[in-house]
Steps between C-alpha positions, in 0.01 A plus 500: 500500500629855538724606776778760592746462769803683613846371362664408842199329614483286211884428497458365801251278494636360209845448614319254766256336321744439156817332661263184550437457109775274324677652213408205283204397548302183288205628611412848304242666813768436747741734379244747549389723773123535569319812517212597656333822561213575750388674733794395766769633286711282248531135585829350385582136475750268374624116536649244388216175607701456821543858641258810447496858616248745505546906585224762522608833422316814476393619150242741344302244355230650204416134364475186680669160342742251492747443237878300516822610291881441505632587868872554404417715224220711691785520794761628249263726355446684913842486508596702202210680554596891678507547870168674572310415206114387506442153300170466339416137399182352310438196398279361231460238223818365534712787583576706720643907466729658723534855521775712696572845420595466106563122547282229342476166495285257352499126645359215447271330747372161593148463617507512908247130510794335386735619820562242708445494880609304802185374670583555869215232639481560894793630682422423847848615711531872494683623768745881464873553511667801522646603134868526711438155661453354150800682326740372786322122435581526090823642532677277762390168326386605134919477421485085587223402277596273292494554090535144389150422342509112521498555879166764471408422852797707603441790262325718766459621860337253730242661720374316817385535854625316821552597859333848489738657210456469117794392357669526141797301373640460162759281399719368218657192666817674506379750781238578733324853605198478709332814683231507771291798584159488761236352378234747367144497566267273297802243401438229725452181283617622149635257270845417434589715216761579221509795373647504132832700425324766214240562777778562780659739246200681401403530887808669575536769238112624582587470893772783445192770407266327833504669842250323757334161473480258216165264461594147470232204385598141419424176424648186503564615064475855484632813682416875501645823583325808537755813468283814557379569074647131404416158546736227454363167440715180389463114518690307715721225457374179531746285674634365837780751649755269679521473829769785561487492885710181502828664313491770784792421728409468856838375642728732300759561850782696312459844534605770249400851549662796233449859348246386192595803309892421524468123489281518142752778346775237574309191363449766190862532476635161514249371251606715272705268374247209537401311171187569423344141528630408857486866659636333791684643822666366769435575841815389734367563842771627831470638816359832389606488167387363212652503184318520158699323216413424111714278303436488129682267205467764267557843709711411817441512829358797739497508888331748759495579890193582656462552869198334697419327809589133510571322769431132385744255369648563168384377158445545126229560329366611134224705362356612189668881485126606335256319767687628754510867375135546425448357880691724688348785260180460653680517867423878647639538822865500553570117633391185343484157677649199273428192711718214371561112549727357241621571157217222357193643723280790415550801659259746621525885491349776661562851687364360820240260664224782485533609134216410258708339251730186543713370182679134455729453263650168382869460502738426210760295430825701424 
């Protein structure tokens, strides 16, 4: 294989397609990139058994082949490489020679048969969603998937259809975000599916470089992503996701409504102080005023005022100082809803009965 291709280009492509390989690796081929040239331009591709990318880009291609070496080294080597400069790479008999300006580097290979790759099998849903629609979907729910392995079914976004809309929820058992957007065209009787954490995270950085639509095809164990030059392809996780809609408060009658800018900056104050392994605030709800407190053995205590609208009987009530935080982070406009019941009963949050995302959030005892 003999190809040259501009510096950028090839930065590029490889900061997409190497953030999927593990830095330690068993498994020799999968800590390398493959590399193929034809003519279509440069094929990159790179994963790890249970995600895989692929990018075109263009490139002067003088030899067709194939050949895989070491993706963190190759994406150092762009790097470091000058801004501007033209990178020449062949490959062959177990090597491969890279040549930039007065820079060269010889690296090994492995032989391209021995790359491994995700058999797709039929993936009969493919519907579109706008590459804005999907951002807003990873970034108000990606934050409560959970991390804790021994509960894998959790370790994802949960995808699913009901009542005209496509819904996504993630949570950690702790909290609750779920967002609903229209059903798109061609979704109607998808599977259930979860969407693994790497694969959300991946997603997300190539969505920031995608204007228009993105291509989605599933099955019931696989899921794709086409992003104009890359494709996104990962396995799913095989498991049941709980049935979420039951923790969803429907009779929550106290109602709190509050600045979400001024009401997180004072949760961020008081818990300060908070020890790190109870992070817990305490909400002590008035007429219009509720005061944020934080009492801990080994720092002291810490109390704020914040103004809202409250006109339901008083009460106490705790939260953990980080839930709460990265919830009201992900709240846009300038009011957010907190619909309570008691100090014991999950409460649900959201800027208003129209917005896209709702959160719960279980209480804590403080």
């Amino acid at each position: 294989m003999k190809a040259t291709i501009e510096r950028a280009t090839l930065l590029k492509a490889l900061s997409h397609v190497q953030s999927v390989v593990e830095r330690r690796n068993t498994i020799p081929i999968l800590s390398n990139v493959l590399l193929e040239a034809s003519d279509a331009g440069l094929r990159l591709m790179a994963t790890d058994l249970d995600l895989q990318i692929n990018e075109t880009v263009d490139a002067a291609v003088d030899q067709a082949g194939a050949t895989t070496v070491s993706a963190h080294t190759l994406f150092d080597i762009a790097r470091k490489l000058p801004e501007g400069a033209q990178v020449q790479m062949s490959a062959a008999e177990g090597k491969m020679l890279i040549v930039a300006g007065r820079a060269r580097f010889n690296l090994a290979t492995l032989p391209r048969d021995d790359f491994p790759v995700i058999a797709e099998g039929e993936l009969p849903t493919r519907f579109e969603l706008p590459a804005a629609t999907l951002r807003q979907i990873i970034d108000k729910a990606r934050f409560a998937i959970s991390t804790e392995e021994t509960r894998y079914y959790l370790n994802g976004i949960f995808l699913h259809t009901a009542d005209g809309v496509l819904k996504a929820a993630a949570t950690d058992g702790h909290r609750l975000a779920r967002v609903t957007v229209p059903q798109p065209e061609g979704a109607e009787g998808m599977p259930d599916v979860i969407v693994p954490r790497k694969c959300i995270g991946e997603l997300r950085k190539l969505l920031d470089e995608v204007e228009g639509d993105v291509g989605v095809s599933l099955s019931a164990t696989k899921i794709r992503f086409a992003l104009g030059h890359a494709v996104l392809t990962s396995k799913l996780i095989d498991g049941t996701f709980p049935d979420y809609s039951r923790v969803i408060p429907t009779a929550n009658d106290k109602l709190l409504k509050l600045d979400p800018k001024s009401f997180m900056e004072g949760v961020d104050r008081v818990a300060t102080i908070a020890s790190e392994k109870t992070r817990a605030v305490k909400m002590a709800l008035d007429r219009d005023k509720i005061t944020l407190s934080v009492t801990s053995p080994e720092n002291g205590t810490a109390a704020e005022e914040v103004s809202g609208d409250y006109t339901s009987p008083g009460f106490e009530i705790g939260f953990n100082a980080r839930y709460l935080m990265d919830i009201l982070g992900q709240i846009e406009g300038d009011t957010v809803e907190v619909h309570l019941a008691d100090a014991a009963a999950p409460t649900l949050i959201r800027e208003s009965n129209h917005a896209p995302a709702l959160y719960v959030l279980m209480p804590m005892r403080v």
